[in-house]
N, C-alpha and C positions, 0 to 999 in steps of 0.2 A: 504494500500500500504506500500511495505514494514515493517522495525520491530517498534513495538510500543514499546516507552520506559516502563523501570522497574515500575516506579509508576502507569503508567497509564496502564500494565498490572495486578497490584497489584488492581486496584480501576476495573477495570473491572470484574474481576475473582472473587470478593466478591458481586460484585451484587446478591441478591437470587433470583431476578424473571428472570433473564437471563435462559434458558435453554439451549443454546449453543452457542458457540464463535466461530468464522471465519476469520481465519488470512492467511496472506501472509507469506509463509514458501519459497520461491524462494528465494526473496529477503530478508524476515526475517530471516535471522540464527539467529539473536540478540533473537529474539522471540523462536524462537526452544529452544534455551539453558534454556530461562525465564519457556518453559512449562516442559523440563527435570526439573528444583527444583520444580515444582506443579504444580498441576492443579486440579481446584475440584472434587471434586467427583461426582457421578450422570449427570454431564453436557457432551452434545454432542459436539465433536471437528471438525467441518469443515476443513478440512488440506488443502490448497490453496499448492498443491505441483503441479497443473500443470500451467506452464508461461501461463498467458494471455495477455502477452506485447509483442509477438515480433510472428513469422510465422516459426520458427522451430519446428521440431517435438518434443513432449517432452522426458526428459531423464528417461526413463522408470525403469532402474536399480536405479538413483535417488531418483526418488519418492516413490519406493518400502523400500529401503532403511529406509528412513525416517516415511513410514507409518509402517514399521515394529515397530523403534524405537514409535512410536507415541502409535502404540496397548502395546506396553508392557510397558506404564504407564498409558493412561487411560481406557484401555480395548478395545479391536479388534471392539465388536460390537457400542463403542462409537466413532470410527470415522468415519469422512465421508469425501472423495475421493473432491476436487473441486479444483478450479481454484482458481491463486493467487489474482486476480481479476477481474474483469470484462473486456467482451471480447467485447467489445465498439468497439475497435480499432484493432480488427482480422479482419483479409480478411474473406471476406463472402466463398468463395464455389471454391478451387480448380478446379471444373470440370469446370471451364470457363478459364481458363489458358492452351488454346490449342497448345500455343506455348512454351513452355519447353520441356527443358530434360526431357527424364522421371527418371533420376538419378535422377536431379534436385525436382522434385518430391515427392522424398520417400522422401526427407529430409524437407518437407514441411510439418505445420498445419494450417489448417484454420476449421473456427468455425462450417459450414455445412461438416461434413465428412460421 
């Protein structure tokens, strides 16, 4: 959740048997910057670019954004698309929400779409 501090980015990213790292880029920009000066080599990057906190839709141009930034340091096929965390506390299933706008709606996510 959220940005992990510098050291405890530094102590992580040097582990060797680690194969991939999963951070929260929502709320981590702290972390964003930390993986703009490195990131190892050969390791898979989980990119936590969609909000798992809250029932908005996510900001699509956002997270493109940021995974474009992301493939042109550790390489396109080493990243991988996820949540900024765990979706514990997403609404289950829009289609039970018969009473809405359906404007109201488009501007919704929940975890069964």
């Amino acid at each position: 959740f959220a940005d992990v501090p510098a050291e405890a980015y530094k102590t992580l990213t040097s582990l060797k048997a680690v194969t991939a790292y999963g951070f929260d880029l929502v709320r981590g920009t702290k972390t964003l910057d930390l993986i703009k000066q490195g990131f190892p080599s050969g390791k898979l990057l989980f990119a936590g670019v969609v909000d798992g906190r809250n029932i908005w839709a996510n900001n699509l141009e956002s997270s493109l954004n940021t995974l474009q930034t992301l493939g042109d340091i550790v390489g396109k096929e080493k990243v991988v698309v996820s949540t900024s965390c765990s979706l514990l506390h997403t609404a289950v299933d829009l289609v039970n929400e018969t009473k809405l706008d359906q404007e109201i709606k488009s501007w919704l996510a929940f975890a069964a779409q």
